[in-house]
C-alpha positions as CSV (number, residue, x, y, z in Angstrom):
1,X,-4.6,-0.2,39.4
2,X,-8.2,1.3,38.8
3,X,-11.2,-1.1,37.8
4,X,-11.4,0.9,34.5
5,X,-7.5,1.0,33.4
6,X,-7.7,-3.5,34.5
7,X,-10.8,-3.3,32.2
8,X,-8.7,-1.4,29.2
9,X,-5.5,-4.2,29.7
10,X,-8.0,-7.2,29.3
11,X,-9.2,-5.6,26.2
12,X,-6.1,-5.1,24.6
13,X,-5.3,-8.5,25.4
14,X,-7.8,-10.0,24.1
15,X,-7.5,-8.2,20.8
16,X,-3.8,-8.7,20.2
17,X,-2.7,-10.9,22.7
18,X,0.6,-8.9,23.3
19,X,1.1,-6.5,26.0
20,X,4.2,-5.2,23.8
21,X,2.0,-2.9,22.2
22,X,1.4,-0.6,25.6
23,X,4.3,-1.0,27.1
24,X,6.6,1.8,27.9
25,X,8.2,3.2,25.2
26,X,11.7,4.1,25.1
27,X,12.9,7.3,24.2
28,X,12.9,7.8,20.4
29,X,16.2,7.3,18.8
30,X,17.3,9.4,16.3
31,X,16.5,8.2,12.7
32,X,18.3,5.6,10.7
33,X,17.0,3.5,7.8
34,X,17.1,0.5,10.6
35,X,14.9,2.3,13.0
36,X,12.3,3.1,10.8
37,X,12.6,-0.6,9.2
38,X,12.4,-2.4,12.4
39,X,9.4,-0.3,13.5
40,X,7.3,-0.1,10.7
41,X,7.8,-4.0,10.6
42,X,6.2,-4.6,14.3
43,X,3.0,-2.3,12.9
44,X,2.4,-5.5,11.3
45,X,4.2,-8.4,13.5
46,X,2.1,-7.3,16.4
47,X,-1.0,-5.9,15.5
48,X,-2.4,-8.7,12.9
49,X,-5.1,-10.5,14.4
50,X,-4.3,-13.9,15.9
51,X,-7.2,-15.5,14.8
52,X,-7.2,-14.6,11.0
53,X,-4.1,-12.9,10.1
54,X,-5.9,-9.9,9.2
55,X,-3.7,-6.7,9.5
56,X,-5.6,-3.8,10.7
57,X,-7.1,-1.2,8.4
58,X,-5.4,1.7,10.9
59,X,-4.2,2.3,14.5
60,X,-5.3,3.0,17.6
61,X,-8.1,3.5,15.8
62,X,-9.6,0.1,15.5
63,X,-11.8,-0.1,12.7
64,X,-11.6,-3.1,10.4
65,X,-9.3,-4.9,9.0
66,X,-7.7,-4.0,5.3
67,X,-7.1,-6.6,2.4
68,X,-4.6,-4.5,0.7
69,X,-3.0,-4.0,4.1
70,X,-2.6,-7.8,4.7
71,X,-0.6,-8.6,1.5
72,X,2.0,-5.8,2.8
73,X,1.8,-7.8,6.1
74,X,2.2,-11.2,4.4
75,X,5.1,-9.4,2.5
76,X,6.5,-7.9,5.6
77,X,7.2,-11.4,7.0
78,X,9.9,-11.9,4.6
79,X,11.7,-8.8,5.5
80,X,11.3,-9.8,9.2
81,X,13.0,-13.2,8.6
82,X,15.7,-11.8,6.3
83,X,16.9,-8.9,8.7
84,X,16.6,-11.4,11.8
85,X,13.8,-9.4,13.3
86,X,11.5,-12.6,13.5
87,X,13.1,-15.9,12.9
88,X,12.2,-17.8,9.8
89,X,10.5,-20.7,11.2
90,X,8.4,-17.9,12.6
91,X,7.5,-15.8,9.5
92,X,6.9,-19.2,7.9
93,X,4.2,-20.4,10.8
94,X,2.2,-16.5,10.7
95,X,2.0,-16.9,7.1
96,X,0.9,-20.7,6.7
97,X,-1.6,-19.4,9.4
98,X,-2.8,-16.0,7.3
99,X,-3.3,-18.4,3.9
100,X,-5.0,-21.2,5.7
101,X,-7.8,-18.4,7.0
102,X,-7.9,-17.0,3.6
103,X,-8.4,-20.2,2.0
104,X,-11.3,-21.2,4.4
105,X,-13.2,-17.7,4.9
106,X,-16.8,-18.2,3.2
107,X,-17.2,-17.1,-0.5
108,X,-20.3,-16.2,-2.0
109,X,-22.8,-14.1,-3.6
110,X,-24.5,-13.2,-0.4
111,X,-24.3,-9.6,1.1
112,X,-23.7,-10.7,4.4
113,X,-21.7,-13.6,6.1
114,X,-19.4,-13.6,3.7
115,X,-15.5,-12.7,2.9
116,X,-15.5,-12.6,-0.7
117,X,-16.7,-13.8,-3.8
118,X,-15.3,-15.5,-7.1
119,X,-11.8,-15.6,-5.0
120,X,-11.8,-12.0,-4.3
121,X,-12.2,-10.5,-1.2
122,X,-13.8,-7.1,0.2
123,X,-12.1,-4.5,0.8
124,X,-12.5,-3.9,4.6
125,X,-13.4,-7.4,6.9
126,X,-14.7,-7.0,10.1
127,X,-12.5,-7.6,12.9
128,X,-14.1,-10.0,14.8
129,X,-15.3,-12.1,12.1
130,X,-13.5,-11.5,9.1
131,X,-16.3,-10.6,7.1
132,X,-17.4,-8.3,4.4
133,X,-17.8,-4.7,6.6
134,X,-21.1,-3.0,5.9
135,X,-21.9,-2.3,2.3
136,X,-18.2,-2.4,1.2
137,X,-17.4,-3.3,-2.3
138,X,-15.9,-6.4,-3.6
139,X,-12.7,-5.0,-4.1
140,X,-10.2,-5.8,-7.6
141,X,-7.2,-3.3,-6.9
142,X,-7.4,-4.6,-2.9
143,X,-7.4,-8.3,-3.7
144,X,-4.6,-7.1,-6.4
145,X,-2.5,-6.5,-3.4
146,X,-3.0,-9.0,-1.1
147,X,-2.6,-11.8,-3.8
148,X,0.9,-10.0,-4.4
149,X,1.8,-10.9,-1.3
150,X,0.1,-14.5,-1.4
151,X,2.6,-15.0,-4.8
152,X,5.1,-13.2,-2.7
153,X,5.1,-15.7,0.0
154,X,4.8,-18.5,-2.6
155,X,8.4,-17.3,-4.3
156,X,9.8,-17.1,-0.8
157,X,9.5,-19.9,1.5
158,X,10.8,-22.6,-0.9
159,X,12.5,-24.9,1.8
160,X,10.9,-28.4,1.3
161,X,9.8,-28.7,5.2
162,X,5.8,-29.4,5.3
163,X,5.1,-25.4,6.6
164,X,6.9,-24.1,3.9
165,X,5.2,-26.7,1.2
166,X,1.9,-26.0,2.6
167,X,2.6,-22.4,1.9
168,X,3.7,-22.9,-1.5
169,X,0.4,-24.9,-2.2
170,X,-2.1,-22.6,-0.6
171,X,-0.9,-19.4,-1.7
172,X,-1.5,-21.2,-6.0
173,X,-4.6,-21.9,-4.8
174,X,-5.6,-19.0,-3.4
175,X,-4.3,-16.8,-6.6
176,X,-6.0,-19.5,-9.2
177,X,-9.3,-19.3,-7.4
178,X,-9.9,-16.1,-8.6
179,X,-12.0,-15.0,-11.0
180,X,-10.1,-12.4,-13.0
181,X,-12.0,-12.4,-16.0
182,X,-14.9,-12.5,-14.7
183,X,-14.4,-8.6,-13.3
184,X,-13.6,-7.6,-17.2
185,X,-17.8,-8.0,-16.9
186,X,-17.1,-8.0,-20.7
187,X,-15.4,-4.9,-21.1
188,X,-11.9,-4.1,-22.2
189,X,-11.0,-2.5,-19.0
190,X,-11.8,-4.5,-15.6
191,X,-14.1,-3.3,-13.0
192,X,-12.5,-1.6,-10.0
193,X,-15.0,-3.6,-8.0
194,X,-18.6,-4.9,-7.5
195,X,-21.6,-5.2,-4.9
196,X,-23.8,-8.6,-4.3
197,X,-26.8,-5.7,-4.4
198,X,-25.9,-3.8,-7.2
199,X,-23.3,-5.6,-9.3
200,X,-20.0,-3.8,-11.0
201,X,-18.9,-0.7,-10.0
202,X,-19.0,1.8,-13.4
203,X,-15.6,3.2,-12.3
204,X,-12.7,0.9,-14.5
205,X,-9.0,0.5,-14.1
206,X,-8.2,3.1,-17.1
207,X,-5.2,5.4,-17.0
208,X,-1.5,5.4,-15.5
209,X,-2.3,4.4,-11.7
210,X,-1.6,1.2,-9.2
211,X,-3.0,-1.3,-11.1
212,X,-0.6,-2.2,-13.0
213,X,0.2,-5.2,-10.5
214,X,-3.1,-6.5,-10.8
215,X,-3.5,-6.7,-14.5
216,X,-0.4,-8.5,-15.0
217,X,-1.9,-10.9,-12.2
218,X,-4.7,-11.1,-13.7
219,X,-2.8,-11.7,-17.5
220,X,-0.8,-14.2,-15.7
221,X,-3.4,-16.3,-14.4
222,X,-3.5,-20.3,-15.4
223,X,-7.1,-20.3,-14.6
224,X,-8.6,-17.0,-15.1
225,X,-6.6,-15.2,-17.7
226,X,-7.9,-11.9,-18.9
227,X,-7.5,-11.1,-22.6
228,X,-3.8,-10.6,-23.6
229,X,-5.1,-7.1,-25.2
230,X,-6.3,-5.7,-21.6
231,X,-2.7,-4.6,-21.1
232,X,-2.8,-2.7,-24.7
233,X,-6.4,-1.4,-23.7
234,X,-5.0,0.0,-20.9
235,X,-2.1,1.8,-22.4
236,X,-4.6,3.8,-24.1
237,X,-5.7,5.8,-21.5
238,X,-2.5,6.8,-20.2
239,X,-1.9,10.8,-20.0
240,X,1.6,11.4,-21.1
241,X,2.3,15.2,-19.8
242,X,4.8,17.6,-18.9
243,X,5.1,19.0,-14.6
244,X,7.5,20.7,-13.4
245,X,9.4,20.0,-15.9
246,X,9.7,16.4,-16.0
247,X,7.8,14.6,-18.9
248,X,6.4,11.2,-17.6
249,X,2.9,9.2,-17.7
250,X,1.0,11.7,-15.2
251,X,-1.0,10.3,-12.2
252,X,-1.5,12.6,-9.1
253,X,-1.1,10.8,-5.9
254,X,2.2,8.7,-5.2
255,X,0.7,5.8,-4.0
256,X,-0.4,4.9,-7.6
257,X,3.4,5.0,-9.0
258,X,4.5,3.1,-6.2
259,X,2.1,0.1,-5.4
260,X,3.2,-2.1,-8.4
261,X,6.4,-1.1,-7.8
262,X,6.7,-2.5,-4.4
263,X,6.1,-6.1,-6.1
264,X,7.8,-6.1,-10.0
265,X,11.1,-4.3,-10.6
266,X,10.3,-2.4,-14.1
267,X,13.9,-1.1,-14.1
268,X,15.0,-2.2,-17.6
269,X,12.6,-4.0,-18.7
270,X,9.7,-2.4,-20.9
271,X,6.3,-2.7,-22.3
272,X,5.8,-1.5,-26.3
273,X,4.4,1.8,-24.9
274,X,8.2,2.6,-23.4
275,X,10.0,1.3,-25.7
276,X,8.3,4.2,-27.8
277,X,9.0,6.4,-25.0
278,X,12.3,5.4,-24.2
279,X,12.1,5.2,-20.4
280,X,11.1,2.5,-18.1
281,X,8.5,2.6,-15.4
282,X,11.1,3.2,-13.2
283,X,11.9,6.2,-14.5
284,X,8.6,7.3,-14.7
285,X,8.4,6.6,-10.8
286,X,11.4,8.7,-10.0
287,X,10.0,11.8,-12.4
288,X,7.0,11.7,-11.0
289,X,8.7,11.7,-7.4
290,X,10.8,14.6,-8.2
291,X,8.3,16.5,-10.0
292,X,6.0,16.3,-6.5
293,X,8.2,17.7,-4.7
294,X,9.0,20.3,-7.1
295,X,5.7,21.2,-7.0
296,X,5.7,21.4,-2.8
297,X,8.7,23.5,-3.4
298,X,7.1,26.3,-5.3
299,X,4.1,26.0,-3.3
300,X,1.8,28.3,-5.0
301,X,-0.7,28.1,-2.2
302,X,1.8,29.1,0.7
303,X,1.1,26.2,3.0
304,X,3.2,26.3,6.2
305,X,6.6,23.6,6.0
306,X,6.1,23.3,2.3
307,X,9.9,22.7,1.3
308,X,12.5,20.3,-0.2
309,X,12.4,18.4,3.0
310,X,8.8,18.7,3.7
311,X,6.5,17.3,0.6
312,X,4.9,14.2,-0.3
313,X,1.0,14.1,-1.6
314,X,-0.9,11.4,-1.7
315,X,-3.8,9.8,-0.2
316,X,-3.7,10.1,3.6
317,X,-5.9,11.4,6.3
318,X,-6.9,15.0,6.2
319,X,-7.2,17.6,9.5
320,X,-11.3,18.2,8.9
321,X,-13.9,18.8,6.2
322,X,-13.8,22.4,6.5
323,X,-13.4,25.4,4.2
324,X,-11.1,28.2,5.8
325,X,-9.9,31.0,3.8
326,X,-5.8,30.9,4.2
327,X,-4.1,34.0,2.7
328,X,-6.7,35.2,0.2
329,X,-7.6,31.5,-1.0
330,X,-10.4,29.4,-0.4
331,X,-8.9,26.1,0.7
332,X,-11.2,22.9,0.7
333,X,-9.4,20.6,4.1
334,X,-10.7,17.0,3.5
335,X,-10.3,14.6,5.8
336,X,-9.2,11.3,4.2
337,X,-8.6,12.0,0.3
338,X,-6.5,10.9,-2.8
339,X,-4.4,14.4,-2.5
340,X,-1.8,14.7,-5.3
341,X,-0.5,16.9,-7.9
342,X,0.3,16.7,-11.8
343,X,-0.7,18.0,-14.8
344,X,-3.6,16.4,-14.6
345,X,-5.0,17.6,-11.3
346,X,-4.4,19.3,-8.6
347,X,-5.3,18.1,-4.9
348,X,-3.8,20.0,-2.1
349,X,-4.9,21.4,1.1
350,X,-1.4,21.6,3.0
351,X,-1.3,17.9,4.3
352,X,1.6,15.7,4.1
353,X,2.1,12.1,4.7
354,X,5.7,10.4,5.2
355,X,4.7,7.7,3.1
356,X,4.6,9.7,-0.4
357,X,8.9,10.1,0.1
358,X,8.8,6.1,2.0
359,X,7.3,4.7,-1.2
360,X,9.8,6.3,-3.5
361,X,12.9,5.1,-1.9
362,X,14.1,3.3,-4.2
363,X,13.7,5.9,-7.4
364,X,15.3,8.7,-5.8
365,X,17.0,7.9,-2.3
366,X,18.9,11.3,-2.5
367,X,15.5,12.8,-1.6
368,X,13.4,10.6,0.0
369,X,15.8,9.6,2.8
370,X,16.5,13.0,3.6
371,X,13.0,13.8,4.2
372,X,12.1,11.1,6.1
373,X,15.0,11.9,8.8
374,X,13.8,15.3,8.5
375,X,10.5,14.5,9.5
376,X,11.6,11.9,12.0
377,X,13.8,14.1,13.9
378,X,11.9,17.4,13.8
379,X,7.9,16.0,14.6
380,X,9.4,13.4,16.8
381,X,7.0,14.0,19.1
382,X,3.7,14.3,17.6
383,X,4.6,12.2,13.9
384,X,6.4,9.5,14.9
385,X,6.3,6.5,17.7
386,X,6.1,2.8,18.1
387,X,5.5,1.9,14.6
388,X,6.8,4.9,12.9
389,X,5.6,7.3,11.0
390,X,2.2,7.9,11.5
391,X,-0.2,8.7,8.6
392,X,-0.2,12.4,8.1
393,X,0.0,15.9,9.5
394,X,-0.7,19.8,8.5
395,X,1.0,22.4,9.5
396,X,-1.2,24.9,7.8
397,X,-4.4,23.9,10.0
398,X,-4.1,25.7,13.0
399,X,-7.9,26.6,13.2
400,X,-8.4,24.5,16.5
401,X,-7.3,25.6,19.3
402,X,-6.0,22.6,20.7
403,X,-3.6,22.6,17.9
404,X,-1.9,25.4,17.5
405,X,1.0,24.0,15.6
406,X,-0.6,22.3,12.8
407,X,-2.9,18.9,13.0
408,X,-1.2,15.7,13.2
409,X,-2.4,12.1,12.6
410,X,-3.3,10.1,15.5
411,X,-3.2,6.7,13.6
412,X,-0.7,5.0,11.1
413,X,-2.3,3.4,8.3
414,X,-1.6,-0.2,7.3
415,X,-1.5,0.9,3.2
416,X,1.2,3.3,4.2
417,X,3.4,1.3,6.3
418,X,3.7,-1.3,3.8
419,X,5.5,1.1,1.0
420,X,8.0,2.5,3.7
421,X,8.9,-0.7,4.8
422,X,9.0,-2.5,2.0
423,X,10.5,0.0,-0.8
424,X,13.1,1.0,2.2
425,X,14.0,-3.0,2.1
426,X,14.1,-2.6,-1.7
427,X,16.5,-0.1,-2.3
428,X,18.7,-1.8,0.4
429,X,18.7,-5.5,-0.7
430,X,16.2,-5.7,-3.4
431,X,14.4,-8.4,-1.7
432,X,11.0,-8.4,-3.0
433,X,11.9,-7.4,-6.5
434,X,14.3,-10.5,-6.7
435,X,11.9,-12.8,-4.8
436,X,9.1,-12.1,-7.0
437,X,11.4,-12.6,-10.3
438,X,11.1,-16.4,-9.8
439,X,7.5,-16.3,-9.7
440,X,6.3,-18.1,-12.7
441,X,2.8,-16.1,-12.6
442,X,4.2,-12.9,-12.1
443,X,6.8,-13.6,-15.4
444,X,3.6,-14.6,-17.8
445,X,1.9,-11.7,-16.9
446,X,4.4,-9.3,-17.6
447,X,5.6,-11.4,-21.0
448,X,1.8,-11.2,-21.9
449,X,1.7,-7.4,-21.4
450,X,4.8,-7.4,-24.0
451,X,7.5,-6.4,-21.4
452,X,10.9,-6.8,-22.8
453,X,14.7,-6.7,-21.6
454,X,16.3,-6.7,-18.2
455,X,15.8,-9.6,-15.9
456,X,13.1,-10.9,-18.7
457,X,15.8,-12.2,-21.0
């Protein structure tokens, strides 16, 4: 063995502690809703950091660790224990571990040498440290998601052993810690984030998108409760359009129909702006679904793949910043971007990531499970591999050379895993959904907001 291959082992061992993640990989089987479950589960299992629980933003490429992508890993825990993959004992000890850092990483109004502020965190931590990354923004939508996960893992280990007390009692403190009304910053729509050198971010959460999680969090909150008119406020701004034929509340990537969803079940139950509509957030979910795919389907700019088995836009890595002119049309590549389409806007460049149909599952099986074991059999070798699916590919970007079928992601992405794997483990069991119906902060919010019916009664 060469000094500089020894050198590369050590490294990876210190990092993750696990020589799992190089070891020789098997063949790849063929796809099944196991295999990819099983998979996309270890992305998480074996790359969070042993020190702080923190799940990594993205990998191989090791950048920093993600918020948002640590509540899916504190979520994923459950679905390890319930399908056996990790026993429960297990789960429970990784995620008493996770809240313990949480609970003791600094908070403060400093820029540096910190993890968060007013019990939010920044988006992106560093990996050594687990502090704020650069100039990164205190993050509301990010700590929206992990604290989903904290309340998740509250609901869940309910066994009156101390790990799983200790649990119960960390993960309340963590989500009454924050400071949910202070991110309102005296506005009727909250701040999508804020800076220790420049304050709140202009941008707000306004329109149809993945917030909706976070405000009922924040509605719900026995400490911090924002007004019970932000949910009305919100509402407001929705865009209620017509695409491809389905009529639904419009938002162009997937990822924002499908965040909230991973965490409340809105089948059946409404808020008064469906009841007028006569359809549930559910419904929305799967029109907005379909009507993607529809859209990839008639493909008006002629990207290479496009089809009922290849589709899926929404935000993903991108092949290059690079305009190319691809039969008679200017086309703007991007490398990471918020691609989508919907009556609203239109952001396309031929990319494609597995998670768009993953995060659906649930809304409409009969076409997102077909894609996936489309895409899992046919790019087997340069889309799929230890975790899964990675984050994106292009078939249309054959400029380089080196890549003369089409660019394909080298990294997964810890915000994408987390749909697949837990919306997969929805439509099967509907785990999450049923764990987080007995949390007692999660049924305020969403009785504040003026959801009615269903699993509410």
């Amino acid at each position: 063995m060469t000094y500089f291959r020894c050198l590369f082992l050590c490294l990876v061992f210190s990092i993750f502690g696990s020589v799992d993640i190089i070891a020789q990989q098997a063949p790849l089987p063929p796809f099944s809703n196991e295999v990819l479950k099983e998979r996309t589960f270890n992305y998480f299992w074996k790359l969070a950091d042993p020190t702080f629980g923190q799940v990594p933003d993205r990998y191989p490429s090791l950048t920093f660790s993600s918020i948002a992508a640590t509540g899916f890993g504190i979520t994923s825990y459950i679905v390890g224990a319930e399908n056996k993959y990790i026993s429960r004992s297990a789960a429970a000890e990784r995620t008493l571990k996770t809240l313990k850092a949480l609970y003791g990483l600094k908070q403060g109004p400093e820029p540096t040498g910190v993890s968060g502020f007013k019990g939010f965190f920044y988006h992106f931590l560093t990996l050594d440290k687990a502090e704020r990354f650069k100039n990164v923004e205190l993050s509301t939508i990010d700590t929206g998601l992990l604290m989903a996960g904290v309340l998740a893992a509250m609901s869940y280990f309910d066994a009156p052993n101390p790990t799983e007390k200790k649990i119960r009692q960390l993960a309340d403190k963590l989500y009454r810690r924050v400071d949910w009304d202070w991110a309102m910053n005296n506005n009727p729509h909250m701040s999508m984030g804020w800076h220790p050198e420049t304050g709140f971010i202009k941008s707000e959460w306004k329109g149809y998108n993945e917030a909706m999680v976070l405000l009922v969090m924040a509605m719900g909150s026995p400490t911090h409760p924002i007004p019970a008119s932000s949910w009305e406020k919100w509402c407001e701004t929705y865009q209620w359009d017509s695409f491809e034929g389905y009529d639904y509340v419009n938002f162009e990537p997937l990822f924002g129909h499908q965040y909230s969803h991973i965490f409340i079940d809105f089948k059946g139950i409404k808020d008064p702006y469906m009841q007028k509509k006569g359809i549930d957030y559910a419904e929305n979910t799967r029109r907005a679904t379909l009507a993607n795919q529809a859209y990839c389907i008639r493909n008006p700019k002629q990207f290479e793949g496009y089809s009922a088995l290849e589709w899926g836009l929404t935000a993903c890595d991108g092949p290059a910043y690079d305009k190319r002119v691809w039969k008679g049309q200017d086309i703007n590549f991007q490398e990471y971007s918020a691609r989508g389409a919907a009556a609203t806007r239109i952001v396309d460049d031929g990319t494609i990531a597995p998670t768009a149909a993953g995060g659906s599952i649930p809304y409409a099986p009969e076409v997102c499970i077909p894609t996936l074991a489309h895409l899992w059999n046919t790019y087997s070798d340069n889309l799929v591999g230890e975790f899964g699916f990675k984050d994106a590919f292009n078939r249309t970007y054959t400029f380089n050379a080196s890549q003369p079928d089409g660019w394909f992601d080298k990294d997964y992405l810890g915000i994408d895993q987390g749909p697949i794997l837990l919306q997969m483990e929805n439509y099967q069991t509907g785990l999450i959904w049923n764990v987080m119906k007995k949390n007692p902060h999660i049924k305020r919010g969403l009785l504040k907001a003026g959801f009615k019916g269903g699993w509410l009664q």
